[in-house]
N, C-alpha and C positions, 0 to 999 in steps of 0.2 A: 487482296493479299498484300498485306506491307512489306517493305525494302528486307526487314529483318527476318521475318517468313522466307522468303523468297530467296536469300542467301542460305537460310539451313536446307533449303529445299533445293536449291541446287549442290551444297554440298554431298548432301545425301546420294543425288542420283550420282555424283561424281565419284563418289566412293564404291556405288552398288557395281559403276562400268566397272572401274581398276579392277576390283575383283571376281568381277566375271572374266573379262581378259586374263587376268593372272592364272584363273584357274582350266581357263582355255587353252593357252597357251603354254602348257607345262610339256606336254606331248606324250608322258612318261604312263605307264599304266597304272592305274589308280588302286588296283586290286591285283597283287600278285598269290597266284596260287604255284604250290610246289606239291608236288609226288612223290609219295613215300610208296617205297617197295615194302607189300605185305604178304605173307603167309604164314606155314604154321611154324618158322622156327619168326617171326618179325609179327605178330597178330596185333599184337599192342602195343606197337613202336617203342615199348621199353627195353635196354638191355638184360642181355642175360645175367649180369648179377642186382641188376635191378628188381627183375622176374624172382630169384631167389630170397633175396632180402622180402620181397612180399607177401609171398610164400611162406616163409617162415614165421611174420608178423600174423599171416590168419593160426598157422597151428597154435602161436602160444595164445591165439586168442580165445580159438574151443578150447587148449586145456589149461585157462588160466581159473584159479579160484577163486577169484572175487564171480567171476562168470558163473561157474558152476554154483557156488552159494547163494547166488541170485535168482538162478533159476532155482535152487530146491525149496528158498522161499516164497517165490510167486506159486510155483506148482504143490507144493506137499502143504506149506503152515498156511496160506492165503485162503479164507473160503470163499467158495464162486456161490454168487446167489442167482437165482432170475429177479423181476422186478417184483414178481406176486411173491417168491418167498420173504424176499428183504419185508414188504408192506404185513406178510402177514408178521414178521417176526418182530415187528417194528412199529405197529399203529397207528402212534401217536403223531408219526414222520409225514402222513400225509393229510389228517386234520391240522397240523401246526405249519404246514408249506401253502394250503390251500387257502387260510383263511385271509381275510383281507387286515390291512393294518387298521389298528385303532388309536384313534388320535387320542394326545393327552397335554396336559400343563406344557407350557413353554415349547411345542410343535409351532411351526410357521405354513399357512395356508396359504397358498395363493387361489381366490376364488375370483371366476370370471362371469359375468352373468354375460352371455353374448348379444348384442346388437345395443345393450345399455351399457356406455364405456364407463359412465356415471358410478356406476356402481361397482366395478370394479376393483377388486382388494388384491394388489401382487405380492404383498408380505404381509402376514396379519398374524399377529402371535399371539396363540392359546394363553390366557393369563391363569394362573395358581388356581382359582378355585371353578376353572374350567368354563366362565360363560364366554359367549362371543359376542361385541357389540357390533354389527353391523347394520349399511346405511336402510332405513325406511321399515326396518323390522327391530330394532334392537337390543336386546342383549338376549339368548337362546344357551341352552346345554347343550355344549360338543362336545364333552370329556365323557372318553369313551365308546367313541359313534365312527363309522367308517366313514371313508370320502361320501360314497355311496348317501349314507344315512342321513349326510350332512346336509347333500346336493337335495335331496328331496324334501328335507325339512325349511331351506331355505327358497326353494322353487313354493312349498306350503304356502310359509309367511307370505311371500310377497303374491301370493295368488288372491292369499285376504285382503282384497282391495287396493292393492297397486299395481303390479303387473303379471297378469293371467298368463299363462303357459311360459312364464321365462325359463331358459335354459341356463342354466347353472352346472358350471362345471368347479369341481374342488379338487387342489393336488396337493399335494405334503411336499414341501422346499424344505 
């Protein structure tokens, strides 16, 4: 340890004593607690025109009219559906949520073939007439293919005589 070490290192411990002493040596209690006297005219340590003023802030609250207008909207004009009526009355809501995205022109790929860093593409963007040049397979139709369709078209390609079982993973940036 050098001279200049060893000065921050004894200042340090010289600071840790001071205030250990300092907070030793206070004597005083660290934690004061007090006792309030409670029952049923004192329950909620507020005063009694505090109690009143509160009181009267909940009635105009039941009978204020933005309140009641609210409620007669959620309950009377609101309709309640379960999940099976909403999907029956609605169709389309759970083939168009379910389907997966489909890439198109100017999308940005990031595709990873794992264990070959070589081939690796972290931003690779879809050009206008939709082909993708990538390395050892080069140029293929993504326009209009899911990640899905893409990943195995390109696991395909390079299985034709470059590398058999690569794992190929595709994500939309």
């Amino acid at each position: 340890m050098n001279i200049k070490n060893q000065t921050v290192y004894r200042a340090l411990c010289l600071i840790m004593l001071l205030a250990f002493a300092g907070c030793s040596l206070t004597g005083g209690d660290i934690i004061q607690t007090t006792t309030r006297a409670t029952g049923a005219d004192n329950s909620t340590g507020l005063s009694q025109a505090d109690r009143a003023a509160l009181e009267n802030i909940k009635k105009s609250a039941r009978q204020s009219d933005a309140t009641v207008g609210l409620r007669t909207v959620l309950t009377d004009k609101a309709r309640s559906l379960t999940v099976a009526e909403y999907l029956q009355l609605y169709p389309d809501v759970e083939s168009t949520a379910s389907a997966e995205y489909r890439v198109g022109p100017k999308d940005v790929l990031n595709i990873t073939v794992y264990e070959e860093k070589d081939l690796d593409c972290p931003a690779l963007r879809i050009p206008a007439d939709g082909y993708l040049s990538f390395p050892m397979i080069g140029r293929c139709k993504v326009d209009g293919l899911t990640t899905t369709q893409i990943e195995e078209l390109i696991t395909q390609k390079l299985g034709q005589g470059y590398l058999i079982g690569a794992h190929v993973t595709v994500r939309v940036d």
